[in-house]
mmCIF file of the N, C-alpha and C atoms, coordinates in Angstrom:
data_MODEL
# 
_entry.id   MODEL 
# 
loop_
_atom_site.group_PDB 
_atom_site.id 
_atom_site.type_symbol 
_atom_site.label_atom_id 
_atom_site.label_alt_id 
_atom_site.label_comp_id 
_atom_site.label_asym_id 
_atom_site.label_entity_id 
_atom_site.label_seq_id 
_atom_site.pdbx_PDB_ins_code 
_atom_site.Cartn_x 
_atom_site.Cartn_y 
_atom_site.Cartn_z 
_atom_site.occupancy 
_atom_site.B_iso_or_equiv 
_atom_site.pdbx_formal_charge 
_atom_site.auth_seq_id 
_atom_site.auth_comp_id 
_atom_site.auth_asym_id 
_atom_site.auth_atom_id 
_atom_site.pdbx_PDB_model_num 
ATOM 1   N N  . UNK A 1 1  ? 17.643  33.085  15.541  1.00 0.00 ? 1  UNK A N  1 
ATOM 2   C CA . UNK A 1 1  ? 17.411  31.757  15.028  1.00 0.00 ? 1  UNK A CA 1 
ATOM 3   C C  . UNK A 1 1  ? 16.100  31.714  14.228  1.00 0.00 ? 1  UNK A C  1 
ATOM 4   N N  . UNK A 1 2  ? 14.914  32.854  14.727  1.00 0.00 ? 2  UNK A N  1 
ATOM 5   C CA . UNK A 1 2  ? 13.877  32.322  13.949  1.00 0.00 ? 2  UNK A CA 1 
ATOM 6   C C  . UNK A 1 2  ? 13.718  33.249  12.717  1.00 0.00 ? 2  UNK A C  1 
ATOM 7   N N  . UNK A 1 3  ? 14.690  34.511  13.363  1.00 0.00 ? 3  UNK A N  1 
ATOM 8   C CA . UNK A 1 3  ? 15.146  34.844  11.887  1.00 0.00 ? 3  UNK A CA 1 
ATOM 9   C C  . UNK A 1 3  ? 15.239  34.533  10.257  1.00 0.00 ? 3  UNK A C  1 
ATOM 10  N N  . UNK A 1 4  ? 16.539  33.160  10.977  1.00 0.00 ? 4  UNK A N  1 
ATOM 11  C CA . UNK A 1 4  ? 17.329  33.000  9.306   1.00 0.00 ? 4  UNK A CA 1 
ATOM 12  C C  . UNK A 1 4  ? 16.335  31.609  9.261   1.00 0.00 ? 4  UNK A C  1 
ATOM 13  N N  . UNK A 1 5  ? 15.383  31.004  10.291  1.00 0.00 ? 5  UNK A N  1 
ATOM 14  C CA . UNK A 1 5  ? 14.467  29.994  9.605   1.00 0.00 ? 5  UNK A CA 1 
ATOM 15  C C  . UNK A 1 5  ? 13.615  30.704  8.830   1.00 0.00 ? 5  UNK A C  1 
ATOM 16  N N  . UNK A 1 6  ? 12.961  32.081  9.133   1.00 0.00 ? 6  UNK A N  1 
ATOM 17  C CA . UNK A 1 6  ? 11.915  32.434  8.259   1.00 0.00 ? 6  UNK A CA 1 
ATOM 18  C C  . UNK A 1 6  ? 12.789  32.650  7.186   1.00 0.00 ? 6  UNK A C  1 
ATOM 19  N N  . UNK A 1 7  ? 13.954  33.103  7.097   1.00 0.00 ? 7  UNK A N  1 
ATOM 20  C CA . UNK A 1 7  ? 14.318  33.666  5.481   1.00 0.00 ? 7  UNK A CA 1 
ATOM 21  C C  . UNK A 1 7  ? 14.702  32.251  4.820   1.00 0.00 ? 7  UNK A C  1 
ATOM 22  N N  . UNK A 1 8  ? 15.075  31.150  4.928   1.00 0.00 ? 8  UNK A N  1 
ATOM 23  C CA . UNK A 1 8  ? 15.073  29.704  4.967   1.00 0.00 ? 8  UNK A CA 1 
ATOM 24  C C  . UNK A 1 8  ? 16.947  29.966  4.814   1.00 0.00 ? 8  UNK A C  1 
ATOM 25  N N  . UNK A 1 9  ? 16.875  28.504  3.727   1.00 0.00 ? 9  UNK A N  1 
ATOM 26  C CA . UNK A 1 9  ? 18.288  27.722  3.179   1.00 0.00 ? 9  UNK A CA 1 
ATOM 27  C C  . UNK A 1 9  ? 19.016  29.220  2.664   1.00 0.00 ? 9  UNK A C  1 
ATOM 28  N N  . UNK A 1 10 ? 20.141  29.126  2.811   1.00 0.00 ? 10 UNK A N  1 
ATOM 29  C CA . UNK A 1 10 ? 21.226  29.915  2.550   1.00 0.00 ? 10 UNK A CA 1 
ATOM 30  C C  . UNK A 1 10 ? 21.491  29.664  0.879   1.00 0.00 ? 10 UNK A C  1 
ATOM 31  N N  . UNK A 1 11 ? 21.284  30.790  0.263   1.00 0.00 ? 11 UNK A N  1 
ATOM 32  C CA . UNK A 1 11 ? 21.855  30.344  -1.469  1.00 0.00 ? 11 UNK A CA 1 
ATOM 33  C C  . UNK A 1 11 ? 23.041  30.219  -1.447  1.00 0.00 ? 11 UNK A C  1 
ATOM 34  N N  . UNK A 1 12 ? 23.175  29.178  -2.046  1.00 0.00 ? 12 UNK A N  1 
ATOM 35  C CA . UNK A 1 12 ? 24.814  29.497  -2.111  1.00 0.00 ? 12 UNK A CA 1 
ATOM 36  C C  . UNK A 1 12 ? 24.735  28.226  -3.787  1.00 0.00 ? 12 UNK A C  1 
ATOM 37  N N  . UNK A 1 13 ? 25.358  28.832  -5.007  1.00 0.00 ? 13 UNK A N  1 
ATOM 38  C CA . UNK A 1 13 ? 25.290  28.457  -6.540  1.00 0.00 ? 13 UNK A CA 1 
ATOM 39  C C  . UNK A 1 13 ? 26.084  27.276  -6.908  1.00 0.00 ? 13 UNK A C  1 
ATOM 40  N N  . UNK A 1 14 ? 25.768  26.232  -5.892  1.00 0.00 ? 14 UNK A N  1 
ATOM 41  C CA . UNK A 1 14 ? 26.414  25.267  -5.788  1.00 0.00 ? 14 UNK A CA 1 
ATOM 42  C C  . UNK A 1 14 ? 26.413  24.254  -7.443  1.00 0.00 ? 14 UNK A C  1 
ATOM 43  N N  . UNK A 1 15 ? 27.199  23.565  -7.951  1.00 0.00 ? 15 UNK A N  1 
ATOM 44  C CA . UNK A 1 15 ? 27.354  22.778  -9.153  1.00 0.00 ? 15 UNK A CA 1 
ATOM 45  C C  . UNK A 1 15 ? 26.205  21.484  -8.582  1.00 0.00 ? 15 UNK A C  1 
ATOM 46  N N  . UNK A 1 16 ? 25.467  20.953  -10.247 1.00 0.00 ? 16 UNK A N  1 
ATOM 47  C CA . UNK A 1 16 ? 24.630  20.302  -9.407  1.00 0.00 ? 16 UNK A CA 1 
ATOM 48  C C  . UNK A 1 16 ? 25.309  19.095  -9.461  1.00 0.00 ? 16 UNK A C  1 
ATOM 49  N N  . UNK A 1 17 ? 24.890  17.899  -8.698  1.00 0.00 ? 17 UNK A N  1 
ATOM 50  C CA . UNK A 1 17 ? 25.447  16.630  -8.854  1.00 0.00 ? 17 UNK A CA 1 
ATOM 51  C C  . UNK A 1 17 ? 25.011  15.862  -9.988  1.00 0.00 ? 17 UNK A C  1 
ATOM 52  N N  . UNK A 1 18 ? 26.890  15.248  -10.623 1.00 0.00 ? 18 UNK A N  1 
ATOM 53  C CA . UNK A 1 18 ? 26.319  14.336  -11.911 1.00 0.00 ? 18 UNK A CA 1 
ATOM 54  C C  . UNK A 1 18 ? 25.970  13.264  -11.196 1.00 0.00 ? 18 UNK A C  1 
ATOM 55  N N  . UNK A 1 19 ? 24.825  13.135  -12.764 1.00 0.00 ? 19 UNK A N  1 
ATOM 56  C CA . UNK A 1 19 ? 23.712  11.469  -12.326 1.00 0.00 ? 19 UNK A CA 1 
ATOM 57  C C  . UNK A 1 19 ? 24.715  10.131  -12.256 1.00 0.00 ? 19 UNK A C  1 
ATOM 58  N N  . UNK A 1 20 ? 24.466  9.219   -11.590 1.00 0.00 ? 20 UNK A N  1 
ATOM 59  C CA . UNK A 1 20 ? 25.405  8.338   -12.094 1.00 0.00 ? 20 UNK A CA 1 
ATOM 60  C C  . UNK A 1 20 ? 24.367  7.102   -13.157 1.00 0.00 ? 20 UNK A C  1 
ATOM 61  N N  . UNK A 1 21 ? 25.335  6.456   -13.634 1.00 0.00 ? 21 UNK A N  1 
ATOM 62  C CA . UNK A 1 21 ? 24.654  5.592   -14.502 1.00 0.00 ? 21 UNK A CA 1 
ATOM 63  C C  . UNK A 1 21 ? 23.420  4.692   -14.314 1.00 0.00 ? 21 UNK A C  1 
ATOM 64  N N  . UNK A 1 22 ? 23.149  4.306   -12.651 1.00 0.00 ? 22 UNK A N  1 
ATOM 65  C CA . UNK A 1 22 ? 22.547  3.525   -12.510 1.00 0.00 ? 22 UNK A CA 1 
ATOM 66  C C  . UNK A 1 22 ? 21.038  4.652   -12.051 1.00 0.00 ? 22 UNK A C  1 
ATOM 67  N N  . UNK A 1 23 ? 21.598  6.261   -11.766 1.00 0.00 ? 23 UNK A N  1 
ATOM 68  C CA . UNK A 1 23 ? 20.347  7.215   -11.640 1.00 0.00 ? 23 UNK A CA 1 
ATOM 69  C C  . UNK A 1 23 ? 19.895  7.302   -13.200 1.00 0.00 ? 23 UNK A C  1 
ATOM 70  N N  . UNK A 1 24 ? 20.795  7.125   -14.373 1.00 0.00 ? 24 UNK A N  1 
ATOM 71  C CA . UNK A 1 24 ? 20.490  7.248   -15.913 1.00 0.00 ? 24 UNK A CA 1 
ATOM 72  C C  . UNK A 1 24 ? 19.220  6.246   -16.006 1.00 0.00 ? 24 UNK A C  1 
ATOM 73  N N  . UNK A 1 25 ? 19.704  5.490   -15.484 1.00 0.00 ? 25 UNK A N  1 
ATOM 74  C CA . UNK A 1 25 ? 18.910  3.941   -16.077 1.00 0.00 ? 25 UNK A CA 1 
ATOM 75  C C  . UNK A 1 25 ? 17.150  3.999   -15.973 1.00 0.00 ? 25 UNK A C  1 
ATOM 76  N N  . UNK A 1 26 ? 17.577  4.348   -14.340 1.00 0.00 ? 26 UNK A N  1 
ATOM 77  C CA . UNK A 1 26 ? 15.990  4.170   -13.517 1.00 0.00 ? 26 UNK A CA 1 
ATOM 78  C C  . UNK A 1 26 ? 15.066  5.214   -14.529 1.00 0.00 ? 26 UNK A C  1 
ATOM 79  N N  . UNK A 1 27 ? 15.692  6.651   -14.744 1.00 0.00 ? 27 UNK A N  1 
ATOM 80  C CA . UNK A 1 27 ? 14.868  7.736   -15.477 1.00 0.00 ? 27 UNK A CA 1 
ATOM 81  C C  . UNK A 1 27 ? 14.524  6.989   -16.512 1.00 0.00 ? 27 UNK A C  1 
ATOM 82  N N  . UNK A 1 28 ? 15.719  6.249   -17.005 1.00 0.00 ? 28 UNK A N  1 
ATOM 83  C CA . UNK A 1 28 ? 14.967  5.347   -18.940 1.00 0.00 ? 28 UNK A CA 1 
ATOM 84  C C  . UNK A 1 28 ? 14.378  4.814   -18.775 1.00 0.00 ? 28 UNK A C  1 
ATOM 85  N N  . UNK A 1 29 ? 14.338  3.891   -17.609 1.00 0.00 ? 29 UNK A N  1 
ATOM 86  C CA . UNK A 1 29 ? 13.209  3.057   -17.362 1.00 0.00 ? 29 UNK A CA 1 
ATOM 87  C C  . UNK A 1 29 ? 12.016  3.307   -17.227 1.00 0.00 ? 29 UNK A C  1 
ATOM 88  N N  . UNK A 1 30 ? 12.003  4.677   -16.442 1.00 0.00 ? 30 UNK A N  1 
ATOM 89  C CA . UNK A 1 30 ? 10.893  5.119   -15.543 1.00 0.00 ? 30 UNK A CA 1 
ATOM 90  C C  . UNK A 1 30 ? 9.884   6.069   -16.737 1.00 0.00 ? 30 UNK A C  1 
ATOM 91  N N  . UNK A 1 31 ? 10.470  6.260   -17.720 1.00 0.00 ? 31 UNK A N  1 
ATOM 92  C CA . UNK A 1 31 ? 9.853   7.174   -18.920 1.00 0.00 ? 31 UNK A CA 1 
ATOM 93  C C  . UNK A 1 31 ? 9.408   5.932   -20.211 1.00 0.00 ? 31 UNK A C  1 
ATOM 94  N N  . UNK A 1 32 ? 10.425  5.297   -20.045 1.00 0.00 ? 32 UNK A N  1 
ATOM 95  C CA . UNK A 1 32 ? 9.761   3.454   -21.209 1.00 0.00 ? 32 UNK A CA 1 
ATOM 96  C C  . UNK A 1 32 ? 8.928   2.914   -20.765 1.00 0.00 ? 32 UNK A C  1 
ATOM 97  N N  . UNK A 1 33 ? 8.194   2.629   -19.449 1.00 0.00 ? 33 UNK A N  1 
ATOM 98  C CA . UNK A 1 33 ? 7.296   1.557   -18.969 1.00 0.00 ? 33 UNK A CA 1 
ATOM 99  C C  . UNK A 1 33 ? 5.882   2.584   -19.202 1.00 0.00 ? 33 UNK A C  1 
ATOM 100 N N  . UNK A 1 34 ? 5.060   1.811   -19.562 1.00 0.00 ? 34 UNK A N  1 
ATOM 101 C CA . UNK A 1 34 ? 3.806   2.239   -19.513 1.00 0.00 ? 34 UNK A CA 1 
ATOM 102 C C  . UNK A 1 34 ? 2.888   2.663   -18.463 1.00 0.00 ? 34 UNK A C  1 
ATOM 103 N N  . UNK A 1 35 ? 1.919   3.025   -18.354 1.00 0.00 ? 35 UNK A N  1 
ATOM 104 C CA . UNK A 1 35 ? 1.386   2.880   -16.610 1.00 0.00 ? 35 UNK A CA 1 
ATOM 105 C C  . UNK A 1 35 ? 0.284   1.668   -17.138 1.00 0.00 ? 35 UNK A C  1 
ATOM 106 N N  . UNK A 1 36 ? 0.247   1.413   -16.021 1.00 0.00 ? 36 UNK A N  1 
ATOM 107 C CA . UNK A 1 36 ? -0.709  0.331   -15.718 1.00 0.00 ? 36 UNK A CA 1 
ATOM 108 C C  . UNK A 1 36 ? -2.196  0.437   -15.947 1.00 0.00 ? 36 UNK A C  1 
ATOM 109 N N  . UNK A 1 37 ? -2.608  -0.249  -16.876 1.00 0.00 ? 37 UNK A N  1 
ATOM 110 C CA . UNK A 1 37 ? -4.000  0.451   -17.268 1.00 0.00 ? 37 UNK A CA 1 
ATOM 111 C C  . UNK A 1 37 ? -5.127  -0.171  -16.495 1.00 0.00 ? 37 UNK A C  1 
ATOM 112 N N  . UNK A 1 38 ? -6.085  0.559   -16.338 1.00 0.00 ? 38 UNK A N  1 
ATOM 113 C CA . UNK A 1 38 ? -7.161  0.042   -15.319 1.00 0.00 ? 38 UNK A CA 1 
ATOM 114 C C  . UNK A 1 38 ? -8.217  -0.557  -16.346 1.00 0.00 ? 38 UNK A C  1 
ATOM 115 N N  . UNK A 1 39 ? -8.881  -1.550  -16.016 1.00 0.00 ? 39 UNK A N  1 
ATOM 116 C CA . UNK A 1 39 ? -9.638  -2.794  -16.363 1.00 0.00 ? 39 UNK A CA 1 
ATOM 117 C C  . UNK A 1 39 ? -10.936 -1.588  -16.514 1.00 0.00 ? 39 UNK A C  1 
ATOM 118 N N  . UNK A 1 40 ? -11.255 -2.128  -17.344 1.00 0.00 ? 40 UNK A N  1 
ATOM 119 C CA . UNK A 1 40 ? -12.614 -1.390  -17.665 1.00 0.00 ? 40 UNK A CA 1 
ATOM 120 C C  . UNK A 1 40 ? -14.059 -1.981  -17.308 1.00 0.00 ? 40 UNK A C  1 
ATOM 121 N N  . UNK A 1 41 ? -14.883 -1.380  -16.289 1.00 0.00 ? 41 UNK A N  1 
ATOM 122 C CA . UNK A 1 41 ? -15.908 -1.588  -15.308 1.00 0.00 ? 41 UNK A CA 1 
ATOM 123 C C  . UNK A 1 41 ? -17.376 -1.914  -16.309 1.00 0.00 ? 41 UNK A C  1 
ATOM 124 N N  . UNK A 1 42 ? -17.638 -3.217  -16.633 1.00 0.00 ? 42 UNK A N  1 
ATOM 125 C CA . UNK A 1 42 ? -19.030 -3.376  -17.037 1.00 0.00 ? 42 UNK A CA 1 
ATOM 126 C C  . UNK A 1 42 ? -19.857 -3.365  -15.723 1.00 0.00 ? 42 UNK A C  1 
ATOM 127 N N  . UNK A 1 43 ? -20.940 -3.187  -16.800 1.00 0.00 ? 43 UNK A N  1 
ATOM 128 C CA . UNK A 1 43 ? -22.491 -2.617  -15.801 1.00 0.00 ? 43 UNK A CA 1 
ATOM 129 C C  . UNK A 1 43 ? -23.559 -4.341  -15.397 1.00 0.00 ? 43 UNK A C  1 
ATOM 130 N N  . UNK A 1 44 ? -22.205 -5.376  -15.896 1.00 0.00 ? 44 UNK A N  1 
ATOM 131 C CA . UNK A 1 44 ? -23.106 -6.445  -15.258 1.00 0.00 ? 44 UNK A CA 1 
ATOM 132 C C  . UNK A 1 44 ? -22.168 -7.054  -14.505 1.00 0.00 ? 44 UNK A C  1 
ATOM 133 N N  . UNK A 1 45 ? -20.686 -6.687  -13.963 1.00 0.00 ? 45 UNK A N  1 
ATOM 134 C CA . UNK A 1 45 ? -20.193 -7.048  -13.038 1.00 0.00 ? 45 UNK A CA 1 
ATOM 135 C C  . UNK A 1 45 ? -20.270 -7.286  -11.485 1.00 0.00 ? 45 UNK A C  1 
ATOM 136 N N  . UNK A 1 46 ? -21.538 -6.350  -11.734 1.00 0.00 ? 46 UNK A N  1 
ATOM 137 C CA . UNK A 1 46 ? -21.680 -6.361  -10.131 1.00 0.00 ? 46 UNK A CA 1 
ATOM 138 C C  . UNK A 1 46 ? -22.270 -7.400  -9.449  1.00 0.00 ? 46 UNK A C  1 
ATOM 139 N N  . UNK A 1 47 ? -21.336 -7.686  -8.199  1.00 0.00 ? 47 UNK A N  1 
ATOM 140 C CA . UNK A 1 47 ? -21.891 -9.346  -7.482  1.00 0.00 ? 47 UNK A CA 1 
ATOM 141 C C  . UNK A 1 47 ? -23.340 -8.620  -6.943  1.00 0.00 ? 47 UNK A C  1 
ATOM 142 N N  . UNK A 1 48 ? -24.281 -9.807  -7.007  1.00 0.00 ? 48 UNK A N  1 
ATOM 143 C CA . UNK A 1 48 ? -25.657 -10.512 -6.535  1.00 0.00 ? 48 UNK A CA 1 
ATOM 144 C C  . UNK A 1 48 ? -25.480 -9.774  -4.942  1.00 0.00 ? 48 UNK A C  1 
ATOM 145 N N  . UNK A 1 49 ? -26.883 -9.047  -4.494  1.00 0.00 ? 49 UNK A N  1 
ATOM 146 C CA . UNK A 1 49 ? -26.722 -9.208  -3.657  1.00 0.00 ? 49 UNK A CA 1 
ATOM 147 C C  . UNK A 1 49 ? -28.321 -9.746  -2.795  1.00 0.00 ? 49 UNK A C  1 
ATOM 148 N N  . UNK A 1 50 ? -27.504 -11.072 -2.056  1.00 0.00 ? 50 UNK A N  1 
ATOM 149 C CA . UNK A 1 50 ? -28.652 -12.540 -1.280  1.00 0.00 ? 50 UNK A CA 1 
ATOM 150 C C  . UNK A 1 50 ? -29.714 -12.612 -2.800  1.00 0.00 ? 50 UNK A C  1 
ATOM 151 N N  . UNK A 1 51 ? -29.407 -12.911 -3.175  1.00 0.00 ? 51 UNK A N  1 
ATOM 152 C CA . UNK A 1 51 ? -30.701 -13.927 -4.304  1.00 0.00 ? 51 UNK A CA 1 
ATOM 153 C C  . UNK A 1 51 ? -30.732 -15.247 -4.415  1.00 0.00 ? 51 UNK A C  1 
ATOM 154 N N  . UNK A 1 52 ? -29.653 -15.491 -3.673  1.00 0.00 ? 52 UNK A N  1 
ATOM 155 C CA . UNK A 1 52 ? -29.957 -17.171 -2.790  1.00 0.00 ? 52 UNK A CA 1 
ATOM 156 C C  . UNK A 1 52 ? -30.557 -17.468 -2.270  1.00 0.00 ? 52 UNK A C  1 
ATOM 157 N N  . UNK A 1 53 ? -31.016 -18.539 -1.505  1.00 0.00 ? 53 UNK A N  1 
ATOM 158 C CA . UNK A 1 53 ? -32.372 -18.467 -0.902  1.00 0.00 ? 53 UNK A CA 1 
ATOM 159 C C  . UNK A 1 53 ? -31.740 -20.116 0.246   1.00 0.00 ? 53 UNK A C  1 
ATOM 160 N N  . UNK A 1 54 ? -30.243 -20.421 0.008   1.00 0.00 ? 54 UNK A N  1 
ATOM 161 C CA . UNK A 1 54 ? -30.034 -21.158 0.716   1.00 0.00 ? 54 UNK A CA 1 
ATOM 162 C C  . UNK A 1 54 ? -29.786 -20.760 2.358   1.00 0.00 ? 54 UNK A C  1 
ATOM 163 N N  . UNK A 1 55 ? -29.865 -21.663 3.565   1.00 0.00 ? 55 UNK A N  1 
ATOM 164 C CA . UNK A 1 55 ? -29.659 -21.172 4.628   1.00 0.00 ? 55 UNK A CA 1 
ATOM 165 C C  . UNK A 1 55 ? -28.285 -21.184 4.480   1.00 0.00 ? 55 UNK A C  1 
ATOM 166 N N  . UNK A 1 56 ? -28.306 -20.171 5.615   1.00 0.00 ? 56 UNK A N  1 
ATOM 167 C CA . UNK A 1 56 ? -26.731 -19.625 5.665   1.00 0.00 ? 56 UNK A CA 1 
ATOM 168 C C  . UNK A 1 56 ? -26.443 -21.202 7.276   1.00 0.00 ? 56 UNK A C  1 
ATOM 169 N N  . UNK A 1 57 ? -25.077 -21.380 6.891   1.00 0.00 ? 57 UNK A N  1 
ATOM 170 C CA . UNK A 1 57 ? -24.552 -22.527 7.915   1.00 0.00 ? 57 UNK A CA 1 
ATOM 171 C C  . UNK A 1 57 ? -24.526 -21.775 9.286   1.00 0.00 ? 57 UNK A C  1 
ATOM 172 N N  . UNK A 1 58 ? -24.166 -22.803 10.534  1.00 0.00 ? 58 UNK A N  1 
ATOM 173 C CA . UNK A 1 58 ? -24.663 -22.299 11.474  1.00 0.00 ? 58 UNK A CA 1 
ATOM 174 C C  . UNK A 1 58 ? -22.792 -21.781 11.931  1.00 0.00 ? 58 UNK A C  1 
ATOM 175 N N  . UNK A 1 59 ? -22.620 -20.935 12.868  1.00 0.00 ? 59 UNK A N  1 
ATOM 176 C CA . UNK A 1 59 ? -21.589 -19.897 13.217  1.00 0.00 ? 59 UNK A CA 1 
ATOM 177 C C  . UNK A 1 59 ? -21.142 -20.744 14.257  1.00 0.00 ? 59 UNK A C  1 
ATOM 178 N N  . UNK A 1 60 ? -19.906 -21.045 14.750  1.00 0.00 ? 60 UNK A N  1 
ATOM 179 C CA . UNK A 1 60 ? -19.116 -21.715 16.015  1.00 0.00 ? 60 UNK A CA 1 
ATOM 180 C C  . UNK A 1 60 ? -18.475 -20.288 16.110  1.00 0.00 ? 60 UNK A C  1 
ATOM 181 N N  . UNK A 1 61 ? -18.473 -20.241 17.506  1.00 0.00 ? 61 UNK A N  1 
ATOM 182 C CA . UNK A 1 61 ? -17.702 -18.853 17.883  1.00 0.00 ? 61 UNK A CA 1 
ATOM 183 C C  . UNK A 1 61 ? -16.293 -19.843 18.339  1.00 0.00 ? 61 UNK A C  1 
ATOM 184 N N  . UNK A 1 62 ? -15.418 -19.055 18.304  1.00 0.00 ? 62 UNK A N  1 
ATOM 185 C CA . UNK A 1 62 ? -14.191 -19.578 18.653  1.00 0.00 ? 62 UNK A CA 1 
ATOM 186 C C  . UNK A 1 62 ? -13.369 -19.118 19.874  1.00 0.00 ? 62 UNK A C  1 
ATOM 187 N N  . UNK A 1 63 ? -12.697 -19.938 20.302  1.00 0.00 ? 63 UNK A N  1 
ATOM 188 C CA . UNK A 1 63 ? -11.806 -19.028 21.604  1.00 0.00 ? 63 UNK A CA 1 
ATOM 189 C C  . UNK A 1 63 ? -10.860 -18.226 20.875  1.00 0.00 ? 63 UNK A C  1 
ATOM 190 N N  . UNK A 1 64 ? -10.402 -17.113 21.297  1.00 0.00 ? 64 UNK A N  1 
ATOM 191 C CA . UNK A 1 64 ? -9.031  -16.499 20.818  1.00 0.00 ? 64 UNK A CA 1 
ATOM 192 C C  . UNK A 1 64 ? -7.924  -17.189 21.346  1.00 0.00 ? 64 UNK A C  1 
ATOM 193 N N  . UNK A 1 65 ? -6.967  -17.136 21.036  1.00 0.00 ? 65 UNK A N  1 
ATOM 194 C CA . UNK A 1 65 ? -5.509  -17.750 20.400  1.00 0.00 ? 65 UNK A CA 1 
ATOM 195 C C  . UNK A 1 65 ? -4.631  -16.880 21.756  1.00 0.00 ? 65 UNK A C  1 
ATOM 196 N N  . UNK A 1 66 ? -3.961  -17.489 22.632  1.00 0.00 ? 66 UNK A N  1 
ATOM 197 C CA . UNK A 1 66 ? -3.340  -17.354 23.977  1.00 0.00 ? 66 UNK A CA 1 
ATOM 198 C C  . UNK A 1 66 ? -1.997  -17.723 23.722  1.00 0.00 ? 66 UNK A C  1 
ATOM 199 N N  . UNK A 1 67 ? -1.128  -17.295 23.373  1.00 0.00 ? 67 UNK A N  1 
ATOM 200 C CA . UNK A 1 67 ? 0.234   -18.068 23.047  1.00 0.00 ? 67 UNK A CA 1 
ATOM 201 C C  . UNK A 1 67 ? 0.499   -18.281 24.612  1.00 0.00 ? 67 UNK A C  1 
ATOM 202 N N  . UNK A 1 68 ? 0.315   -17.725 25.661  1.00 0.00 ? 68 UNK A N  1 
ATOM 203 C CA . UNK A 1 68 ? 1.183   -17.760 26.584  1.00 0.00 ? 68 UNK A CA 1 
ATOM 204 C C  . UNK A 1 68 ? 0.511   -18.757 27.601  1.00 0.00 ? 68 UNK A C  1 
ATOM 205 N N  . UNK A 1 69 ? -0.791  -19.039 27.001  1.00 0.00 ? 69 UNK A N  1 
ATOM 206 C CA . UNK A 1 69 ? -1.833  -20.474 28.499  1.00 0.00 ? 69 UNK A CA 1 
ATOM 207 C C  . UNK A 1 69 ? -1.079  -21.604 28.025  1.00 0.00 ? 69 UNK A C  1 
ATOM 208 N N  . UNK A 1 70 ? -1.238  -22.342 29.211  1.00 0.00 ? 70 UNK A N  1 
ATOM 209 C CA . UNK A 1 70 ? -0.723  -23.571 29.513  1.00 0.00 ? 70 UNK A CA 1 
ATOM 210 C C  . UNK A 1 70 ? -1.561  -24.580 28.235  1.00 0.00 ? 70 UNK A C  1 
ATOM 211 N N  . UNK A 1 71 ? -1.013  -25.614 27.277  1.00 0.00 ? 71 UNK A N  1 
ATOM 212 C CA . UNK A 1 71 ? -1.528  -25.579 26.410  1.00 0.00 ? 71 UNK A CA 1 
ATOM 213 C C  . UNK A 1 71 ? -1.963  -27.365 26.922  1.00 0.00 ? 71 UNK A C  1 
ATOM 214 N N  . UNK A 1 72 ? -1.808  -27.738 28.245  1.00 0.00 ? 72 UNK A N  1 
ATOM 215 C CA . UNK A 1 72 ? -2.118  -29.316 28.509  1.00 0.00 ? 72 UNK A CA 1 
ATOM 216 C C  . UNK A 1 72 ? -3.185  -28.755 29.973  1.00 0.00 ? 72 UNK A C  1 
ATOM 217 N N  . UNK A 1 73 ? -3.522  -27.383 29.960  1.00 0.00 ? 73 UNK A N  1 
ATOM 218 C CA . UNK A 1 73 ? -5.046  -26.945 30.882  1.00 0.00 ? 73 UNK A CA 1 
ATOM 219 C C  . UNK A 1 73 ? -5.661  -26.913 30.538  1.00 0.00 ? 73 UNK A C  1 
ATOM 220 N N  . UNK A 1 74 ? -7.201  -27.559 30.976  1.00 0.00 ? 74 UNK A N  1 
ATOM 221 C CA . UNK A 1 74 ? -8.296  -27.113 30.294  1.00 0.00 ? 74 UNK A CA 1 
ATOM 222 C C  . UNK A 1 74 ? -9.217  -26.637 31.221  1.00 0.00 ? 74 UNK A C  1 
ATOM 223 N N  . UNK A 1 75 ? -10.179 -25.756 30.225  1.00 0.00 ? 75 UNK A N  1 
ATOM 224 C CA . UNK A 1 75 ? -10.734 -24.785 31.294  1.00 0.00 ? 75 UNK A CA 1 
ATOM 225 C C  . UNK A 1 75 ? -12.118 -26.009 31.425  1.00 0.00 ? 75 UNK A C  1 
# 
């Protein structure tokens, strides 16, 4: 067995499979569309970083989300 795995797949000169029309299409498609071009990076895009000078608001911590507690208990 580990034989014929090292020598692998068995040749055998099989006919290849015709494309069908809708495998035609995707290739035309796939060779007509352009690629997607990437946005070109200026050197003054970059966001600020803190040059505000406002206070930052104050933080409420929150409970996490319990689907399964009784939702008319309170702790």
């Amino acid at each position: 067995m580990l034989t014929r795995a090292h020598a692998g797949p068995e040749t055998t000169e099989a006919k290849p499979r015709k494309r069908t029309r809708r495998d035609r299409q995707v290739a035309a498609h796939t060779k007509a569309a352009p690629p997607v071009p990437t946005p070109p990076l200026s050197a003054g895009s970059e966001p600020s970083l803190a040059e505000d000078d406002e206070p930052l608001a104050e933080v409420i911590p929150l409970g996490l989300f319990d689907p399964l507690e009784d939702p008319w208990r309170h702790k």
